[in-house]
CHARMM internal coordinates of N, CA and C (Angstrom, degrees):
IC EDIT
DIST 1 N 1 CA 1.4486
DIST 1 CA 1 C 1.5270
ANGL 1 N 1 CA 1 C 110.99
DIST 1 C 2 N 1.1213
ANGL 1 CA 1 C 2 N 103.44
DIHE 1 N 1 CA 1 C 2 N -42.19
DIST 2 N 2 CA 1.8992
ANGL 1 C 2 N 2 CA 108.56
DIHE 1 CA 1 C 2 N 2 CA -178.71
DIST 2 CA 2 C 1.7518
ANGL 2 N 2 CA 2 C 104.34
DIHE 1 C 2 N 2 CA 2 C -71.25
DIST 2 C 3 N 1.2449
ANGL 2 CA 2 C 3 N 124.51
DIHE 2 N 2 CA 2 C 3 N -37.70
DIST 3 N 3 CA 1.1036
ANGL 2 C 3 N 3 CA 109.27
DIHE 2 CA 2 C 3 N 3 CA 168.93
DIST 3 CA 3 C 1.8599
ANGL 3 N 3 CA 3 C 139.87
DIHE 2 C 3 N 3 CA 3 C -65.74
DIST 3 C 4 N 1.7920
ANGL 3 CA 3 C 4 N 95.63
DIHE 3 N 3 CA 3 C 4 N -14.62
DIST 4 N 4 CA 1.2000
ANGL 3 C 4 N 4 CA 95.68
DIHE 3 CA 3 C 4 N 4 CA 173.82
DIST 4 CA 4 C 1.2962
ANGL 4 N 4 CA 4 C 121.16
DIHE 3 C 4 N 4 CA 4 C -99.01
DIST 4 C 5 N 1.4804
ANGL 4 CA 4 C 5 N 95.44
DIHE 4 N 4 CA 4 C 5 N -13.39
DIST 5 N 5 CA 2.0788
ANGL 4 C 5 N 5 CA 103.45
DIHE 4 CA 4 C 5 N 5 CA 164.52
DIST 5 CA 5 C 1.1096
ANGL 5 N 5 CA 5 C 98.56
DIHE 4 C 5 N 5 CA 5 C -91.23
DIST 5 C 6 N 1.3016
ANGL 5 CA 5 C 6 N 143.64
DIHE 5 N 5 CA 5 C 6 N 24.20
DIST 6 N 6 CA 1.6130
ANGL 5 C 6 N 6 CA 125.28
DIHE 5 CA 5 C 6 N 6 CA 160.72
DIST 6 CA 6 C 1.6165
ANGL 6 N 6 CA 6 C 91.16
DIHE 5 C 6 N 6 CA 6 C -107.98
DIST 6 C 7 N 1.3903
ANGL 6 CA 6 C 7 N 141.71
DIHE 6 N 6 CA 6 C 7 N -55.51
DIST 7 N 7 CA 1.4537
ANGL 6 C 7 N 7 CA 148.08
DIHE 6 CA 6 C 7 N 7 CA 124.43
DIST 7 CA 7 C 1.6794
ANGL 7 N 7 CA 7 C 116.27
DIHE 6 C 7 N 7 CA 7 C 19.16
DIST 7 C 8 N 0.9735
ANGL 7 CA 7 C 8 N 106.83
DIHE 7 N 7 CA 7 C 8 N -45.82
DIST 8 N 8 CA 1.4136
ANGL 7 C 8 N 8 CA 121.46
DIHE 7 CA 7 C 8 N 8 CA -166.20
DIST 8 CA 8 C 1.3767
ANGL 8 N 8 CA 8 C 109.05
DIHE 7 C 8 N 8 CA 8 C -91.87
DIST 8 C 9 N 1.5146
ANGL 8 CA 8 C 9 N 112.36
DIHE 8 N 8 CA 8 C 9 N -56.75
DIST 9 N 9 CA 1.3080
ANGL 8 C 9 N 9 CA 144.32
DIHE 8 CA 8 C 9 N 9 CA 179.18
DIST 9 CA 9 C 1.7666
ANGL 9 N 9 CA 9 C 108.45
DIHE 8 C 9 N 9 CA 9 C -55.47
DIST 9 C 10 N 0.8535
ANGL 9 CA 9 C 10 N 121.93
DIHE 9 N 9 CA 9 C 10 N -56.17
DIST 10 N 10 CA 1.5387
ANGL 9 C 10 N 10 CA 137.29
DIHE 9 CA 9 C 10 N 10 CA 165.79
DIST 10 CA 10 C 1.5500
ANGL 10 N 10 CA 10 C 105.77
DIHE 9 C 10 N 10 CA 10 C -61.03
DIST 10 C 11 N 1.6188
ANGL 10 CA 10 C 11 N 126.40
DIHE 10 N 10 CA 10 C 11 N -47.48
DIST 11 N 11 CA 1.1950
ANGL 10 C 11 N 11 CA 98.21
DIHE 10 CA 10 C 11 N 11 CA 169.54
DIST 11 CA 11 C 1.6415
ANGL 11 N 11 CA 11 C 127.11
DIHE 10 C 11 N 11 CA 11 C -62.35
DIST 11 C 12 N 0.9028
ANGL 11 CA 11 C 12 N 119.29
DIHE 11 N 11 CA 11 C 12 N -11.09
DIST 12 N 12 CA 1.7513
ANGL 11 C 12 N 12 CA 134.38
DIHE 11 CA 11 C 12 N 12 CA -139.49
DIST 12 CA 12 C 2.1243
ANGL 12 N 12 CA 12 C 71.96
DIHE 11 C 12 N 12 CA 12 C -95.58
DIST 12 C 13 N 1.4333
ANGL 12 CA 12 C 13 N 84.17
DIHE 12 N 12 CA 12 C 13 N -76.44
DIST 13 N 13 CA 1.9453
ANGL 12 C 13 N 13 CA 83.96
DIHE 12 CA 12 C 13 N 13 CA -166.70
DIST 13 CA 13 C 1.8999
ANGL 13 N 13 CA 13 C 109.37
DIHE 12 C 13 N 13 CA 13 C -61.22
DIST 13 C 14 N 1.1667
ANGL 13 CA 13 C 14 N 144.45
DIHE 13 N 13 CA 13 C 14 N -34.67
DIST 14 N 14 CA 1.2495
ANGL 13 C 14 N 14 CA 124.45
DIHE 13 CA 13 C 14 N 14 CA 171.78
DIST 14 CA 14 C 1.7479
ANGL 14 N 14 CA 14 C 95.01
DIHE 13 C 14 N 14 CA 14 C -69.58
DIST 14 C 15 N 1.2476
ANGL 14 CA 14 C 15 N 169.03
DIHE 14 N 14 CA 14 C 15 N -80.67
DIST 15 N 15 CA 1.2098
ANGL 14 C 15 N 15 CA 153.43
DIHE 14 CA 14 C 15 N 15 CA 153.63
DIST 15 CA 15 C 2.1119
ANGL 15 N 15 CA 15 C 103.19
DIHE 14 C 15 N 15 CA 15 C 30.12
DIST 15 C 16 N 1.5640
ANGL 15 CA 15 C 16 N 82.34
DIHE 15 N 15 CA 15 C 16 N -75.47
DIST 16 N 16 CA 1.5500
ANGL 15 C 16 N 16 CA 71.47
DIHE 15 CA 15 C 16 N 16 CA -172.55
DIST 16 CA 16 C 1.4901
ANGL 16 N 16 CA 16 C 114.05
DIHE 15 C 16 N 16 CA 16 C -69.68
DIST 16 C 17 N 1.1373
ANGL 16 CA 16 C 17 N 129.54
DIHE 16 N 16 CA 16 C 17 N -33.09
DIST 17 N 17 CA 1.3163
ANGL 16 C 17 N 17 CA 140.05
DIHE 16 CA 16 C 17 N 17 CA 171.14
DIST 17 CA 17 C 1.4791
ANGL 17 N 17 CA 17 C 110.77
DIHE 16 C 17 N 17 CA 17 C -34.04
DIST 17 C 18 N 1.6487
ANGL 17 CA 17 C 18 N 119.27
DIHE 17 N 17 CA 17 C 18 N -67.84
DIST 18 N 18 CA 1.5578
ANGL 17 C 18 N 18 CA 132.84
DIHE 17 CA 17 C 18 N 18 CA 152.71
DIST 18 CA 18 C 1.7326
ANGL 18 N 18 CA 18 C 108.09
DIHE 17 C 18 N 18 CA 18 C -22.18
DIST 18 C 19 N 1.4435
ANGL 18 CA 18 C 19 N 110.35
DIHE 18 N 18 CA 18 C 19 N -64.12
DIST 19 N 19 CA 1.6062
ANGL 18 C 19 N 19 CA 108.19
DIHE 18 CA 18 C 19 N 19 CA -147.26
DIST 19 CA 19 C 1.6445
ANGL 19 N 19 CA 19 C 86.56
DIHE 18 C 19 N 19 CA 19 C -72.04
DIST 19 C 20 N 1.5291
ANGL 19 CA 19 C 20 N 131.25
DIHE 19 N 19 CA 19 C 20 N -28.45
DIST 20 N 20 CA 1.7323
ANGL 19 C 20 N 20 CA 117.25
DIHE 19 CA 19 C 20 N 20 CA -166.22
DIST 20 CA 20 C 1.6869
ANGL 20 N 20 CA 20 C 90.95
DIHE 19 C 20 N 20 CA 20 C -53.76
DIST 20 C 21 N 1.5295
ANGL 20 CA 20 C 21 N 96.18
DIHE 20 N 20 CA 20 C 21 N -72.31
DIST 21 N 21 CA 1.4614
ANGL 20 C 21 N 21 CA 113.94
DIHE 20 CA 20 C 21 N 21 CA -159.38
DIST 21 CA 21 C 1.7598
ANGL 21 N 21 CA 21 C 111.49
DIHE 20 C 21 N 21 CA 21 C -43.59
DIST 21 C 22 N 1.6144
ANGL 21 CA 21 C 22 N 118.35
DIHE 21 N 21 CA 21 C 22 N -39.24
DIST 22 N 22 CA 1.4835
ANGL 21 C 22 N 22 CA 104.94
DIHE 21 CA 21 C 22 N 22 CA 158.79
DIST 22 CA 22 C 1.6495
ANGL 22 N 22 CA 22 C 118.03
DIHE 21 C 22 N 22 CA 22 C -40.67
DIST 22 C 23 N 1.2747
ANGL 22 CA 22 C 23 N 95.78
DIHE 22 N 22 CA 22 C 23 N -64.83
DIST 23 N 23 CA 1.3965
ANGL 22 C 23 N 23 CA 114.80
DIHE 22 CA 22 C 23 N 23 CA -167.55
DIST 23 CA 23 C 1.7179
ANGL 23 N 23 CA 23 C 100.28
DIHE 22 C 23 N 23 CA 23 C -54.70
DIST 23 C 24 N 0.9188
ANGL 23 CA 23 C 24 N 146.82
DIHE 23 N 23 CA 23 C 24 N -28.50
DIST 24 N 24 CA 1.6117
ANGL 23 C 24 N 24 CA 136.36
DIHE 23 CA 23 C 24 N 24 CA -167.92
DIST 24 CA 24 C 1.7216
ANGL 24 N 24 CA 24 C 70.97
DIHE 23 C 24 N 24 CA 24 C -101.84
DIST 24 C 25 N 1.2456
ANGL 24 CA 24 C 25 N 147.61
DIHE 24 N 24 CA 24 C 25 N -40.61
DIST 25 N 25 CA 1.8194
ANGL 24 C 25 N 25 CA 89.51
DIHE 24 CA 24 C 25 N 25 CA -162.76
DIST 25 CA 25 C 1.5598
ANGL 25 N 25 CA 25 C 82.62
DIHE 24 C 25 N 25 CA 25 C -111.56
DIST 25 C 26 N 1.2395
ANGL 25 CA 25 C 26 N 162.36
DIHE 25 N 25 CA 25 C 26 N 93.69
DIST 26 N 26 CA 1.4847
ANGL 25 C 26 N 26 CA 144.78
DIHE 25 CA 25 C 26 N 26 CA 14.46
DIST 26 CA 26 C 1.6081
ANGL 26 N 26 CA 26 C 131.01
DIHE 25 C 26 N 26 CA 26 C 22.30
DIST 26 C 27 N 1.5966
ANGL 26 CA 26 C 27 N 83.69
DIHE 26 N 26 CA 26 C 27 N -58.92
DIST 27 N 27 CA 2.1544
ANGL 26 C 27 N 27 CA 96.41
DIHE 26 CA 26 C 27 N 27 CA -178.38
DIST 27 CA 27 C 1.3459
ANGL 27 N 27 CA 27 C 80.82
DIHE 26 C 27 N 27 CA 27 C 100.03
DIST 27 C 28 N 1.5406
ANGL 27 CA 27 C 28 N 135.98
DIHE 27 N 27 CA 27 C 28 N 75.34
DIST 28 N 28 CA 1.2255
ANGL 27 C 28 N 28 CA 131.28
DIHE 27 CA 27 C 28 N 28 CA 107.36
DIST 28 CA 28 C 1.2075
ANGL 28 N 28 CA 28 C 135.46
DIHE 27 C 28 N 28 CA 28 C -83.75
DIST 28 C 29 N 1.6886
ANGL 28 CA 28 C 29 N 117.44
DIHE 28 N 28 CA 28 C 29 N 129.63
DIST 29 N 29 CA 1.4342
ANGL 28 C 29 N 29 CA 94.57
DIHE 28 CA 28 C 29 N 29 CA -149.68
DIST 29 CA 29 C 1.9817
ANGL 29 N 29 CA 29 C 114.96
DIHE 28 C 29 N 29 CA 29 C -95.19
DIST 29 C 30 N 1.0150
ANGL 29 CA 29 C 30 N 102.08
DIHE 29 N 29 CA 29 C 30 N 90.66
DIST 30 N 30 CA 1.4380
ANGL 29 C 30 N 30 CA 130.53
DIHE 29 CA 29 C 30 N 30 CA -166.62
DIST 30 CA 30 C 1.8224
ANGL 30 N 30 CA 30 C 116.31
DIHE 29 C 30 N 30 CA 30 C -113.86
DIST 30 C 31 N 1.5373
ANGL 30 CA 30 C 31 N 105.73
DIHE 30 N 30 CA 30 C 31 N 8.88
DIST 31 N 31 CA 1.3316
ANGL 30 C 31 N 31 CA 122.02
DIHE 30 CA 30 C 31 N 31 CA 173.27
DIST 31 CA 31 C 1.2140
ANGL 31 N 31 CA 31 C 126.85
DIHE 30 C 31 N 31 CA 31 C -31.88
DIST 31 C 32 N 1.5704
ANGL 31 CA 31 C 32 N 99.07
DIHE 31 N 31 CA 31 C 32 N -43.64
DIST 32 N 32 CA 1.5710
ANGL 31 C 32 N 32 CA 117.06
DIHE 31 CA 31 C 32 N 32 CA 177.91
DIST 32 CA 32 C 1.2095
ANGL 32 N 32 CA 32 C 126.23
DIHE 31 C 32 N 32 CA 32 C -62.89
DIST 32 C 33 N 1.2215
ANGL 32 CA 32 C 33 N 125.65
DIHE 32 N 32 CA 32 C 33 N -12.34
DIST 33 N 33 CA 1.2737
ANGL 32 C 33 N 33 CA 133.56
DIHE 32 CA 32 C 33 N 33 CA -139.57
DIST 33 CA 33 C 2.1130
ANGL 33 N 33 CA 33 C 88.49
DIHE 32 C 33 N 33 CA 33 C -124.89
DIST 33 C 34 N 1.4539
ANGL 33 CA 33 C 34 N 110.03
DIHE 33 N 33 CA 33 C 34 N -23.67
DIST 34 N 34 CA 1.0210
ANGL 33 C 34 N 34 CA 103.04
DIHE 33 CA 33 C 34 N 34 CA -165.84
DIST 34 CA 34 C 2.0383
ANGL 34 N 34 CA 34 C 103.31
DIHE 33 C 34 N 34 CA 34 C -131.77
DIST 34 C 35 N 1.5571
ANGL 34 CA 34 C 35 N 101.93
DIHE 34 N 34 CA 34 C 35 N 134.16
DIST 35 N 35 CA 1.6810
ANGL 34 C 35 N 35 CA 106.49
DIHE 34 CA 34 C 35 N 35 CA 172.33
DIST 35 CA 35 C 1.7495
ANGL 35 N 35 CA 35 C 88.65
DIHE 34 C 35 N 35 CA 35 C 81.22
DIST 35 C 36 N 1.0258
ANGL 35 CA 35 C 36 N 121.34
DIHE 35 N 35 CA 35 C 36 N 42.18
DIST 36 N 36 CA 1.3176
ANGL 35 C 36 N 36 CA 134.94
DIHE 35 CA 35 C 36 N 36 CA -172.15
DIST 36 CA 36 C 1.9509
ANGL 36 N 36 CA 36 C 125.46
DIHE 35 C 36 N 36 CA 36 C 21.08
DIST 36 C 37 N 1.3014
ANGL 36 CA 36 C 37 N 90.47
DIHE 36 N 36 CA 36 C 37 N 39.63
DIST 37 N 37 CA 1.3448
ANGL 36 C 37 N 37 CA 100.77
DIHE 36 CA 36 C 37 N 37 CA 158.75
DIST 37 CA 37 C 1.2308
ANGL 37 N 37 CA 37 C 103.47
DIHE 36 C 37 N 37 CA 37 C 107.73
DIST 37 C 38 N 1.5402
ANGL 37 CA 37 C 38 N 126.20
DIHE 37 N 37 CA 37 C 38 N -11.22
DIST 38 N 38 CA 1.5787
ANGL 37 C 38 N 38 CA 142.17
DIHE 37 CA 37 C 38 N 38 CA -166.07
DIST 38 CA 38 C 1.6147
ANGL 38 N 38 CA 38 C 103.42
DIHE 37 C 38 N 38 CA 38 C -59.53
DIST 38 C 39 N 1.4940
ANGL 38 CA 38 C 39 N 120.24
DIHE 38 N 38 CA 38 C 39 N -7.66
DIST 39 N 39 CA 1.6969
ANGL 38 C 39 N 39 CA 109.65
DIHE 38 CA 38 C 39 N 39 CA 172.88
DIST 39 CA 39 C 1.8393
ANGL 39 N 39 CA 39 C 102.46
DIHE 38 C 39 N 39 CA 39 C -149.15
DIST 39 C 40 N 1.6143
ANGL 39 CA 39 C 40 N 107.44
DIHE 39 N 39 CA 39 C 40 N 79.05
DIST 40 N 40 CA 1.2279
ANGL 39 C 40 N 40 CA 106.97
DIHE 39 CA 39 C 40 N 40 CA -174.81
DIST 40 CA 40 C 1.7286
ANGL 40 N 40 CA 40 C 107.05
DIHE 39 C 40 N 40 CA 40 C -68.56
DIST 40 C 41 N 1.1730
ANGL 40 CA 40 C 41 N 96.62
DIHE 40 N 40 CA 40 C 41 N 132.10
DIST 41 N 41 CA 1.9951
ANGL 40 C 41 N 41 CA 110.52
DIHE 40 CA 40 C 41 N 41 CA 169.39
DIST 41 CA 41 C 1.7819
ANGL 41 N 41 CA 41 C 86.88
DIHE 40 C 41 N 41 CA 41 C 86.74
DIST 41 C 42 N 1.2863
ANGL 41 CA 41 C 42 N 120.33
DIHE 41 N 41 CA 41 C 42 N -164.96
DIST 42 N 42 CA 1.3022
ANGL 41 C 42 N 42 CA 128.27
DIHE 41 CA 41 C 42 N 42 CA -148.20
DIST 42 CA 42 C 1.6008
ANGL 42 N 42 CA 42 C 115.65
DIHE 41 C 42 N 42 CA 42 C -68.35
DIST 42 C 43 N 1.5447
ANGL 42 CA 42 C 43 N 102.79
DIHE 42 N 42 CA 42 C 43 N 138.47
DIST 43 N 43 CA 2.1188
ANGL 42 C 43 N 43 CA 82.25
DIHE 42 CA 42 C 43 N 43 CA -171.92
DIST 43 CA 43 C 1.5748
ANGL 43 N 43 CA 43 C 107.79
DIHE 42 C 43 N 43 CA 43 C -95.66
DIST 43 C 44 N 1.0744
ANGL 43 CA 43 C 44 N 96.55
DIHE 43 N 43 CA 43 C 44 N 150.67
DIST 44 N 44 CA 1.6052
ANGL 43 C 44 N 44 CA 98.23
DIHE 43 CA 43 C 44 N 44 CA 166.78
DIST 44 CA 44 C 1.1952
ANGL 44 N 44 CA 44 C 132.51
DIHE 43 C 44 N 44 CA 44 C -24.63
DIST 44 C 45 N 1.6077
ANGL 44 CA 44 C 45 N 108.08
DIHE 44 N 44 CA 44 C 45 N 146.19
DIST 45 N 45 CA 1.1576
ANGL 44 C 45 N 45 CA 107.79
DIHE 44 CA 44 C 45 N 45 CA -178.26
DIST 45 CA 45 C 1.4702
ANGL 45 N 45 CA 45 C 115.58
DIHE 44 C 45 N 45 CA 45 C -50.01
DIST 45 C 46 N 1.4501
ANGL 45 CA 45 C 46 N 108.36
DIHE 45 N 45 CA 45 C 46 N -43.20
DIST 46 N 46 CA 1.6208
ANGL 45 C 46 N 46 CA 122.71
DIHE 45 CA 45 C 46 N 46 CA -147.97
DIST 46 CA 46 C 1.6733
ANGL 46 N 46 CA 46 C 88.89
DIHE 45 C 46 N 46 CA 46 C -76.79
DIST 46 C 47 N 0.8979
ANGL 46 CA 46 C 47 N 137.86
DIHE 46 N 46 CA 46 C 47 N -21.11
DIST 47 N 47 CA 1.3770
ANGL 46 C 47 N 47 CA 137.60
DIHE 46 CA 46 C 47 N 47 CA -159.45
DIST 47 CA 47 C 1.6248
ANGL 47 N 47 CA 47 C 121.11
DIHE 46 C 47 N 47 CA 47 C -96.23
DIST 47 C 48 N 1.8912
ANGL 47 CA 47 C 48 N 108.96
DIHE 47 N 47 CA 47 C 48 N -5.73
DIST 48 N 48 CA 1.4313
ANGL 47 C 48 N 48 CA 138.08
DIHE 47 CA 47 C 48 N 48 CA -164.20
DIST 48 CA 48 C 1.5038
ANGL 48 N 48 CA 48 C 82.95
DIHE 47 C 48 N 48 CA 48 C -93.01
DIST 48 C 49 N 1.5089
ANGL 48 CA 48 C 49 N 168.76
DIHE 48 N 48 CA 48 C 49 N -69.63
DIST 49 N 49 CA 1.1994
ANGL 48 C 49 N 49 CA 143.00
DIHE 48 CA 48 C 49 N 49 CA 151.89
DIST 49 CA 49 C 1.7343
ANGL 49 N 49 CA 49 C 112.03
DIHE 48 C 49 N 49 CA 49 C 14.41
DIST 49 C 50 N 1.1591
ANGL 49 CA 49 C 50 N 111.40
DIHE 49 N 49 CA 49 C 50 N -69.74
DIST 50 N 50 CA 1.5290
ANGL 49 C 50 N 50 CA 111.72
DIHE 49 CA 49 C 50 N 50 CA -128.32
DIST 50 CA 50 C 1.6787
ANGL 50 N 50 CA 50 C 81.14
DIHE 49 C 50 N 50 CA 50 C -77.47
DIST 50 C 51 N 1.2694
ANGL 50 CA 50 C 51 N 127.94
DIHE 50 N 50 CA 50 C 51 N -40.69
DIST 51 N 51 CA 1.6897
ANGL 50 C 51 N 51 CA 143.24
DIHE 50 CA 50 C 51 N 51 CA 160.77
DIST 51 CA 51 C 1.8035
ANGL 51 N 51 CA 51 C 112.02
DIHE 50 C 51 N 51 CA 51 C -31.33
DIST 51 C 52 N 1.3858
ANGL 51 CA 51 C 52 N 135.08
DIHE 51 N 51 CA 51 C 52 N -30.45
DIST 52 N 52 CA 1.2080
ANGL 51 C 52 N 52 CA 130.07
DIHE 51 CA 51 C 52 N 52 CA -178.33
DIST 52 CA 52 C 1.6559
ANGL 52 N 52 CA 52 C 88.47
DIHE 51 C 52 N 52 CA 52 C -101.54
DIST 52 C 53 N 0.7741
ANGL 52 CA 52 C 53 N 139.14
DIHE 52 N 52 CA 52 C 53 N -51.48
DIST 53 N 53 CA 1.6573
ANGL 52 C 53 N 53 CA 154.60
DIHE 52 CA 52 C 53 N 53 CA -176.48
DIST 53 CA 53 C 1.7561
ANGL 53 N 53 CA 53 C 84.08
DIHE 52 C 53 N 53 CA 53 C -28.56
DIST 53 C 54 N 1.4619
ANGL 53 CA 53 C 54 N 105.25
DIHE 53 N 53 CA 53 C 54 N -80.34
DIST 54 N 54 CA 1.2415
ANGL 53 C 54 N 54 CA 125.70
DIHE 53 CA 53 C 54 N 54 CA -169.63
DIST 54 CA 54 C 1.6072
ANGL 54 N 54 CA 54 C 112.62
DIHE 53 C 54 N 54 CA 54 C -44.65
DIST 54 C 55 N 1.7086
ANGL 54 CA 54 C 55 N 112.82
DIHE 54 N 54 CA 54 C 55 N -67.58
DIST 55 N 55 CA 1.6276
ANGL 54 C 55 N 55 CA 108.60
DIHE 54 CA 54 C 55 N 55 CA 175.85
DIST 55 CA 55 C 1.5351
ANGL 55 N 55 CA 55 C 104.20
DIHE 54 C 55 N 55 CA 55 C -47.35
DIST 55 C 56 N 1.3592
ANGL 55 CA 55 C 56 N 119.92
DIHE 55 N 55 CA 55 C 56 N -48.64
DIST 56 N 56 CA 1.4078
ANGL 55 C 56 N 56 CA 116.10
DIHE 55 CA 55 C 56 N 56 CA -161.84
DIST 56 CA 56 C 1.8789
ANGL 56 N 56 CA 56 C 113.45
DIHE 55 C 56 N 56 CA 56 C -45.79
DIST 56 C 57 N 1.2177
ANGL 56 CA 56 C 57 N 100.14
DIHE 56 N 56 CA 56 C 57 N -55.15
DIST 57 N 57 CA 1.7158
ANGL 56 C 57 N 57 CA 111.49
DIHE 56 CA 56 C 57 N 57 CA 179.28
DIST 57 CA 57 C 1.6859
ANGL 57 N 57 CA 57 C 103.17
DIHE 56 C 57 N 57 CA 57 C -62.55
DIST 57 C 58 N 1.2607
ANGL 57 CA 57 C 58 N 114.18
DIHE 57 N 57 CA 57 C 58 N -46.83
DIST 58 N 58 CA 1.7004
ANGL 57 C 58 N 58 CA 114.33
DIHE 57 CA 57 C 58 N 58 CA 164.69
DIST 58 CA 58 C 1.4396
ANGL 58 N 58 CA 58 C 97.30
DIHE 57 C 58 N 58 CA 58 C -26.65
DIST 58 C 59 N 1.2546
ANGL 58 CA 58 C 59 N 104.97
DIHE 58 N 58 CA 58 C 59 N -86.51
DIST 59 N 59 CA 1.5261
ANGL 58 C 59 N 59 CA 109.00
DIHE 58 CA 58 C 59 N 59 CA -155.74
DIST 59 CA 59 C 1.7707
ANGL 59 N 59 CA 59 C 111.19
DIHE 58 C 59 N 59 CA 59 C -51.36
DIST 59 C 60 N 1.2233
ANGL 59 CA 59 C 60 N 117.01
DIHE 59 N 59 CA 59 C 60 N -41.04
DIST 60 N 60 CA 1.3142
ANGL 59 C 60 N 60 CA 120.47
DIHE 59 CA 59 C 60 N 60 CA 162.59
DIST 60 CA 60 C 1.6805
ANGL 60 N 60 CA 60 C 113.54
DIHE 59 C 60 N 60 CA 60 C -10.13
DIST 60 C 61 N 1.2012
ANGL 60 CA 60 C 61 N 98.52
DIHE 60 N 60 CA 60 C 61 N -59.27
DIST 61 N 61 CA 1.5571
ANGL 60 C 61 N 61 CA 110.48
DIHE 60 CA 60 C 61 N 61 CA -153.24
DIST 61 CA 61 C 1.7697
ANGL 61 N 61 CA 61 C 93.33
DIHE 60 C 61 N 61 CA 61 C -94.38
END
COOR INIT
IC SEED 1 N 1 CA 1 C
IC BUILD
């Protein structure tokens, strides 16, 4: 039982983990919140790469 609420639980938080990183390379401007504030409001274009990179290995796991 503890393994499938730890199972469960982990899906729930990489889930949200996924939806930030969509959402910042979209251009929501949530910059602040991410790379410790180094691109407040929407990040660069050039920087929306490193955001699918990231969900992609998310989902991996």
């Amino acid at each position: 039982m503890i393994v499938l609420t730890s199972a469960i639980a982990f899906t729930f938080l990489i889930l949200i983990v996924i939806l930030f990183q969509v959402a910042l390379a979209v251009g929501v401007p949530w910059g602040e919140y991410a790379m410790g504030g180094k691109f407040p409001g929407k990040y660069p274009i050039s920087n929306n790469h490193c955001h699918f990179i990231t969900m992609s290995n998310n989902g991996i796991y």
